[in-house]
N, C-alpha and C positions, 0 to 999 in steps of 0.2 A: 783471337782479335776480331773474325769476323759477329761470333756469337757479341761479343762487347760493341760493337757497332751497331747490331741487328736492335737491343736492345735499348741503347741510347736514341735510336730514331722513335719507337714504340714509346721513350720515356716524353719524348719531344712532341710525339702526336696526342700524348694525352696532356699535355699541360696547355697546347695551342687548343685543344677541346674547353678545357678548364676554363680556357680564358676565354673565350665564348662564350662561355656558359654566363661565366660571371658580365660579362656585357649586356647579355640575350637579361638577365634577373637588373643589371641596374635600368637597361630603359622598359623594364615593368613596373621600378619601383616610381622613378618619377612620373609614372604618366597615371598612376594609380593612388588615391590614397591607403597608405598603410595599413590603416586597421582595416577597410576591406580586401586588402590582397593578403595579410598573413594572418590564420589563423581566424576564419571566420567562421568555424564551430567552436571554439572555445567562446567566441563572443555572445552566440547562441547559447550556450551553455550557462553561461554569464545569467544572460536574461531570463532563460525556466529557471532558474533556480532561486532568483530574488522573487518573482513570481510566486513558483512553488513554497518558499519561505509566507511569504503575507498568507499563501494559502491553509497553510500549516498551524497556526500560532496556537498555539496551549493556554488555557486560561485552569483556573482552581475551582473547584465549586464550592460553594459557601454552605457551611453547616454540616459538610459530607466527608467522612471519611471514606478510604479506597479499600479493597480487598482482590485475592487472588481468586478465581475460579479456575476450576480444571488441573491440569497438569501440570508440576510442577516446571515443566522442560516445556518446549513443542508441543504447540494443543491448549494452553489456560491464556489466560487474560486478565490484564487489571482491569476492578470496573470502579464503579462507584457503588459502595455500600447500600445498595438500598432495594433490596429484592424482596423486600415482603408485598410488594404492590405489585410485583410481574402476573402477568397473569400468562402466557404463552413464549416459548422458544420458537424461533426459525432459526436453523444451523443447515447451512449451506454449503456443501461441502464435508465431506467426513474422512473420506479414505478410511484407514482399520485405528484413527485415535477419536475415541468417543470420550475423554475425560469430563467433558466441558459440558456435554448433553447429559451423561447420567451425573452431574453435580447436579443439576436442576430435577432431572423423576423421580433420583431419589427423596426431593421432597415434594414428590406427587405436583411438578408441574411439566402439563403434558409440553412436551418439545417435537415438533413438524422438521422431519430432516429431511434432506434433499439430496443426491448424488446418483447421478445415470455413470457412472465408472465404475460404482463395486458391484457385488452382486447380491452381498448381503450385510449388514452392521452384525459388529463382532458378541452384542448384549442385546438382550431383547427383553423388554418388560412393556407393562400395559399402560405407562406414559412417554415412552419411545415410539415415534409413527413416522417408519422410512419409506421414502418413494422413491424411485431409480429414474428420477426424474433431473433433469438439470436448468441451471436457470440461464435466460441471455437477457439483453437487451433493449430489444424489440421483440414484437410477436412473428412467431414464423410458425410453417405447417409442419415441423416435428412434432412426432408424437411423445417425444420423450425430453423437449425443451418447452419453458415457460416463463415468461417474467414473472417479475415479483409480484404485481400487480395480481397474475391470475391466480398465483398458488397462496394469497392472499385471500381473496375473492372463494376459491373453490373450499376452504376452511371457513368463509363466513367469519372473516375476523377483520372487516372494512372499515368499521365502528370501532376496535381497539383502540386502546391509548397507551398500554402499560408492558407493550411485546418487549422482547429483548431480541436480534439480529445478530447473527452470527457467522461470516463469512468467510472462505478462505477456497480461493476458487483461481488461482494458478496464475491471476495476471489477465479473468475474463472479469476481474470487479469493475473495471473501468467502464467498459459499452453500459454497464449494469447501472453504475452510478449516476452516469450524465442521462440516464433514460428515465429512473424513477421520478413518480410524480410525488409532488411535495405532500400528496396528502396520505399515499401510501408509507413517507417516512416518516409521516405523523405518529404512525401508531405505534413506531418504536421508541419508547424510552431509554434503551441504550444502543449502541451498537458495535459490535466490535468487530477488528476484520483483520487480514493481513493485507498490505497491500502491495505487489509485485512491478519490476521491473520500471524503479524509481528513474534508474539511469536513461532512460531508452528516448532519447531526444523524437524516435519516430513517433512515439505516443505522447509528446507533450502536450499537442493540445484537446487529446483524450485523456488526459492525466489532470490536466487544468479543467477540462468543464465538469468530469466525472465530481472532484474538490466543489469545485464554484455551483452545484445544484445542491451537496450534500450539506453544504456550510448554510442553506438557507433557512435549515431547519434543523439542523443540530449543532452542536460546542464541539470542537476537539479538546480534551482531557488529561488524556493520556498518550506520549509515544516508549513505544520501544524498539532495538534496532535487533533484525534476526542476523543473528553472527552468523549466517551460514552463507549469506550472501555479499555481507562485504561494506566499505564505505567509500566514498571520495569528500573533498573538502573542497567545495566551489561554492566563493566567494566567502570567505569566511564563515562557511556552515556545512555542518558535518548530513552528509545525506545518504543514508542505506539505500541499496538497491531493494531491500524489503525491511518493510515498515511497519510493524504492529501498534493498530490505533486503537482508541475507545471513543466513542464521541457523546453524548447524552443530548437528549431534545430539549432546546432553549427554552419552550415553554415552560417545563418541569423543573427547572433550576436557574440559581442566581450565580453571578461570577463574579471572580477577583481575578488581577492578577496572579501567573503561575510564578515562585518563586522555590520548586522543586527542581532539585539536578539527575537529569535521569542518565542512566537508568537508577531506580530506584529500589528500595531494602524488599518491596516485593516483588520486584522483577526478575528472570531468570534467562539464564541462557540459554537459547534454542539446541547448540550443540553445545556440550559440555567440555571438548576437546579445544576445542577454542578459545580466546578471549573474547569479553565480553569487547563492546563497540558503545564508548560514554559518546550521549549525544552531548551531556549539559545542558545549560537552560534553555530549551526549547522557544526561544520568540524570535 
């Protein structure tokens, strides 16, 4: 009897808590408006992403058909069909998959690779040229960091117009993106990249400028979603945490509307164990 009494007092103290509580939460809700007192990272979220959406928008290019480079899986890229005018690769980023770099020396065009993390690329031929070199943002006193601007510059290809860009750098594109100068993306004709850590509201508005410099001087083209990382649906739009783009320089091409559903009959899954991640029509 006493354990049933002890028990019934403990049931009493916490419902007189409860109801506290519930008082302590109604005079927050009246003295507050609602949408700022509940849930004001969703409403955050809300806003990069309609943001991030206008930033995004996929257009076709007129007269061009697409092709796969690289790897089937992890490592290739859709681009746009049009590489007899390339004259140089930069690939940023390597780790041990080099599909993407020897697509292009196989047919003898020299490719400038970049990556201070491995220690050696896994193929070596006389239009492969790897430096243990990594790129940022800004200019700093490492000796084994460099914008693009310098490793641009130190190959004497400032004057280009017909490079192709290739990137895949862990979620450091961003400092990279909003830092390039418009004339250094001039001289890529396409560009392709991965782009990491879509979700991360900490970097949104490094995620938006990195967009809003790149947009000034190239098309977004192509998306694809890397299944490896996953998706959420905010605001009616499907957004990967990683994002495989293509983008091509405005100057060099005319647009349409995109009325492609991606992923599309040349795109591949990053992991094969997976499902794929359908964006649909990208606008």
């Amino acid at each position: 009897m006493k354990k049933i009494e002890k028990y019934a007092n403990i049931l009493k103290n916490m419902n007189r808590n409860l109801d506290s509580l519930e008082k302590i939460q109604t005079k927050l809700l009246k003295q507050k408006n609602t949408d700022d007192f509940l849930r004001p990272l969703f409403l955050e979220e809300v806003e990069y992403t309609r943001k991030l959406r206008s930033a995004l928008k996929v257009k076709d290019v007129n007269g061009k058909n697409y092709t796969r480079v690289g790897s089937p899986a992890d490592g290739g890229y859709v681009m746009v069909d049009d590489m007899d005018k390339v004259t140089e690769i930069y690939s940023i980023g390597i780790g041990d998959e080099i599909s993407f770099d020897t697509y292009f020396s196989d047919r003898k065009v020299n490719v400038y690779m970049y990556d201070h993390t491995i220690k050696d690329i896994p193929v070596h031929n006389d239009f492969l040229h790897w430096k243990p070199i990594g790129i940022c943002g800004k200019c700093n006193s490492s000796s084994n960091m460099k914008t693009l601007e310098e490793i641009v510059h130190d190959n004497c290809h400032d004057s280009e117009e017909n490079m192709i860009l290739k990137m895949d750098i862990e979620g450091f594109e961003w400092e990279v993106l909003k830092n390039v100068s418009s004339d250094t993306f001039k001289a890529f004709d396409q560009i392709v990249m991965e782009l990491h850590g879509m979700h991360n509201l900490g970097h949104k508005d490094l995620i938006l400028a990195g967009l809003e410099n790149l947009n000034r001087t190239h098309q977004l083209v192509h998306v694809h979603a890397n299944n490896w990382g996953g998706a959420i649906n905010l605001d009616g739009w499907i957004l990967p945490d990683m994002l495989e783009v293509t983008y091509v320089n405005r100057n060099n091409y005319q647009f349409k509307d995109s009325n492609r559903f991606f992923p599309t009959d040349l795109d591949e899954k990053n992991i094969d164990q997976l499902p794929e991640i359908p964006l649909g029509y990208y606008n």
